[in-house]
C-alpha positions as CSV (number, residue, x, y, z in Angstrom):
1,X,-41.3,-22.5,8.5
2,X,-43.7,-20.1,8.1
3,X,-43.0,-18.9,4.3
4,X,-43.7,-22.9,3.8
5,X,-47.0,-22.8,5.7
6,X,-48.1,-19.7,3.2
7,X,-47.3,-21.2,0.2
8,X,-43.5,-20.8,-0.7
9,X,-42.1,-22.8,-3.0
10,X,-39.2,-25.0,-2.6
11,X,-36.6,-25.1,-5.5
12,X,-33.6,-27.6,-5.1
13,X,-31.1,-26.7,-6.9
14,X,-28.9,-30.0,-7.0
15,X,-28.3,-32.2,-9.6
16,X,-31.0,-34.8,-10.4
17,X,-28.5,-37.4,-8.8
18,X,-28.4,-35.6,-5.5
19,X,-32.1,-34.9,-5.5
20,X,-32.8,-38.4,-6.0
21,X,-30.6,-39.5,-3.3
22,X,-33.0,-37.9,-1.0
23,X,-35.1,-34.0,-0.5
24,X,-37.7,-32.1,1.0
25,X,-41.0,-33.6,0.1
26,X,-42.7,-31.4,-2.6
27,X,-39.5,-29.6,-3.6
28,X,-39.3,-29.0,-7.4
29,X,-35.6,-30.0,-8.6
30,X,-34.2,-27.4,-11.0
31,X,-30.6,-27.9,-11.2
32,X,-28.8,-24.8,-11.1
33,X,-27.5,-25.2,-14.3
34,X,-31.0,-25.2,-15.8
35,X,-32.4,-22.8,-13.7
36,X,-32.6,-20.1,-16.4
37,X,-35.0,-22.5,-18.9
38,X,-37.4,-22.7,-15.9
39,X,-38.2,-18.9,-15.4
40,X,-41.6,-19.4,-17.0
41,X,-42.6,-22.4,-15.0
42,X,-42.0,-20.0,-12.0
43,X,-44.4,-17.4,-10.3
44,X,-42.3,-13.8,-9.9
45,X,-44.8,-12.8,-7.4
46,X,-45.0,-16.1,-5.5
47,X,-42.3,-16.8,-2.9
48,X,-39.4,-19.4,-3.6
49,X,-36.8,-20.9,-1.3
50,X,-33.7,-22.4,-2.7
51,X,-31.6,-25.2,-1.2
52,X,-28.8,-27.2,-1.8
53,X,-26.5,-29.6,-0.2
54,X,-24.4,-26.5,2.0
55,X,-26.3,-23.5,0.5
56,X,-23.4,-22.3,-1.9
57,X,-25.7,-23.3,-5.4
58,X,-29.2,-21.8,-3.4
59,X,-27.6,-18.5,-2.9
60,X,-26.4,-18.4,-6.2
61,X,-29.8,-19.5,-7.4
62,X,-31.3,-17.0,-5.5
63,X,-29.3,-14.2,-7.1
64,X,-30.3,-15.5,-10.2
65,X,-33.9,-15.5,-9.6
66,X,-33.5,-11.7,-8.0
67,X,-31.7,-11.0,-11.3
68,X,-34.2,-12.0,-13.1
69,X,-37.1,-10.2,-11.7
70,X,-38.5,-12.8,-8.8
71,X,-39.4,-10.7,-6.1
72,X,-39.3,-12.8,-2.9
73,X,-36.8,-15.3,-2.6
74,X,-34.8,-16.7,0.1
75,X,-31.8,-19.1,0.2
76,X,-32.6,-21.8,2.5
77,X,-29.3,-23.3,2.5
78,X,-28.7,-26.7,2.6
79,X,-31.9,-28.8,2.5
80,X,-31.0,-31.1,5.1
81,X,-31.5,-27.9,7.6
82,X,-33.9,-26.4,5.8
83,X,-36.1,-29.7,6.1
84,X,-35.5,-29.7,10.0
85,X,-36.8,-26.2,9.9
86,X,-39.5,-27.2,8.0
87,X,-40.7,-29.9,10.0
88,X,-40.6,-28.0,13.4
């Protein structure tokens, strides 16, 4: 809750499908199979949490993006719980 109140980013990581079946309002959707054709659109230095629908794609996502040179990312699991956190 508090990484969202300073600014993190929300990537969700599900197909377009999922996403549009309902998210976390103002999450991008970046399926995880197109997550590496985003990179640029992304801030390295800005933080990012990943969800999912259980937090099996996000974590991948998330070592991915760690990979890749992001510096502070966190899975957020599955964006159902995530969004509860969120709205706390």
């Amino acid at each position: 809750m508090e990484l969202t109140k300073n600014g993190a980013v929300i990537i969700d990581v599900r197909t377009k499908a999922e996403y549009q079946q309902g998210h976390i309002k103002g999450s991008q959707n970046i399926p995880l199979n197109n997550l590496s054709n985003h990179y640029s659109k992304l801030h390295k230095n800005k933080c990012i949490i990943t969800c999912c629908a259980s937090g099996m794609r996000s974590g991948t996502a998330k070592r991915i993006l760690k990979s890749n040179g992001f510096i502070e990312v966190y899975n957020g699991g599955g964006w159902n719980g995530l969004q509860d956190k969120i709205s706390q």
